[in-house]
C-alpha positions as a printed Julia matrix, in Angstrom:
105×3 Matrix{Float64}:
 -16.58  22.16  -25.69
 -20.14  23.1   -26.3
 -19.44  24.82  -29.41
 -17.58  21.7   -31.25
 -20.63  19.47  -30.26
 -23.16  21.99  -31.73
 -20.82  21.96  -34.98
 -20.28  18.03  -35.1
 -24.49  17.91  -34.17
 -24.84  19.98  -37.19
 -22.62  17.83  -39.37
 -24.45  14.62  -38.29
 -27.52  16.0   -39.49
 -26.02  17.13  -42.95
 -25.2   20.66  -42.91
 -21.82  21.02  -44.42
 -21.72  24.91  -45.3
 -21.83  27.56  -42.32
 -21.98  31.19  -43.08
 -21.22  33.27  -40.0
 -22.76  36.63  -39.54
 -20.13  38.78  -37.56
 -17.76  42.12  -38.75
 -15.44  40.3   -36.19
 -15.57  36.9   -37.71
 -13.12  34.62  -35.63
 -15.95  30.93  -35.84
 -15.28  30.24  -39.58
 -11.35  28.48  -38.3
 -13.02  26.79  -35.46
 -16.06  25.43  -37.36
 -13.4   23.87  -40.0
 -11.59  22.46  -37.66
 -14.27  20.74  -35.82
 -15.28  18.91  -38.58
 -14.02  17.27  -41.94
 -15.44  18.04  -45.24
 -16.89  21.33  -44.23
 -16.94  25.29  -45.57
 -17.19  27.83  -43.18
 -17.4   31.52  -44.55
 -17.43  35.29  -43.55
 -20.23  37.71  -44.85
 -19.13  40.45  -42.99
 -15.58  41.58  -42.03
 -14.64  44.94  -40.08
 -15.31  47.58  -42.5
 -16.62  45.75  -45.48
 -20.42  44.87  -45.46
 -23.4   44.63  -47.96
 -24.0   43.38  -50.67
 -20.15  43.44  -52.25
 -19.27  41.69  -49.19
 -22.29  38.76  -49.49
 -21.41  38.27  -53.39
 -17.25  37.82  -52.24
 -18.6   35.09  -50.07
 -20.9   33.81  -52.39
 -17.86  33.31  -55.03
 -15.51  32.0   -51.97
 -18.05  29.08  -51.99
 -18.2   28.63  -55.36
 -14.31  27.85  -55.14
 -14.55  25.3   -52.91
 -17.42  23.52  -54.06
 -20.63  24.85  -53.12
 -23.35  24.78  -55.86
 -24.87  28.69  -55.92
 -27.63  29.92  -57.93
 -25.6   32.93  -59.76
 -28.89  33.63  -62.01
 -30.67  33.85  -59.22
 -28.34  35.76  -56.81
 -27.07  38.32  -59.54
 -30.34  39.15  -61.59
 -30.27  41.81  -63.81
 -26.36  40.52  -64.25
 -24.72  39.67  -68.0
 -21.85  37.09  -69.1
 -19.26  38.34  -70.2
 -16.7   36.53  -72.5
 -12.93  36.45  -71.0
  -9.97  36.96  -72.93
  -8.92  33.64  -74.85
  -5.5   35.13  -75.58
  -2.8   33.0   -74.02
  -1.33  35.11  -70.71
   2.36  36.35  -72.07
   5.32  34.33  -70.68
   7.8   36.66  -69.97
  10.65  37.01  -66.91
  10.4   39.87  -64.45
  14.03  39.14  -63.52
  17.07  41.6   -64.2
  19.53  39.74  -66.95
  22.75  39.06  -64.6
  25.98  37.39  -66.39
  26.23  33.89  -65.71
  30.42  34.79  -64.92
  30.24  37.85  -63.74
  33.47  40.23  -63.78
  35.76  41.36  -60.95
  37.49  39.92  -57.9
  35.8   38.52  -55.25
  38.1   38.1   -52.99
């Protein structure tokens, strides 16, 4: 009970990102659940850590709306252009007949 009226507390005063600081991360569901409109993120999961880990999180919030300084966070970094090709169409389905042979019965 204490913890959902620390996150709604936290909410009423504006905060609407929470980064949580644990290998064993197991906050980030309840945070999002105690409140509407929020993100709650990992930086640290069991066995991943540093700065790989920070940067995942960093783009996880990106995706859902956060504003992040990547010039800032990534310095020394370069663009690089993606493809502009158009991703090939193509079915990884075996062919079948559409009346296959034989008796069914």
């Amino acid at each position: 009970m204490e913890f959902q009226s620390v996150v709604e507390g936290l909410v009423a005063q504006g905060c609407r990102v929470f980064l949580e600081s644990s290998p064993h991360p197991v906050l980030t569901v309840g945070i999002e659940e105690s409140a509407d409109r929020v993100v709650a993120l990992e930086s640290l999961r069991r066995g991943e850590g540093g700065l790989r880990r920070l940067v995942d999180a960093a783009g996880e919030a990106w995706v859902r709306g956060v504003p992040i300084d990547w010039a800032g966070m990534l310095a020394g970094g370069r663009r690089v252009d993606l493809p502009t090709y158009p991703f090939q169409h193509q079915p990884y389905w075996l062919d079948s007949p559409r009346h296959p042979a034989g008796d069914v019965t």
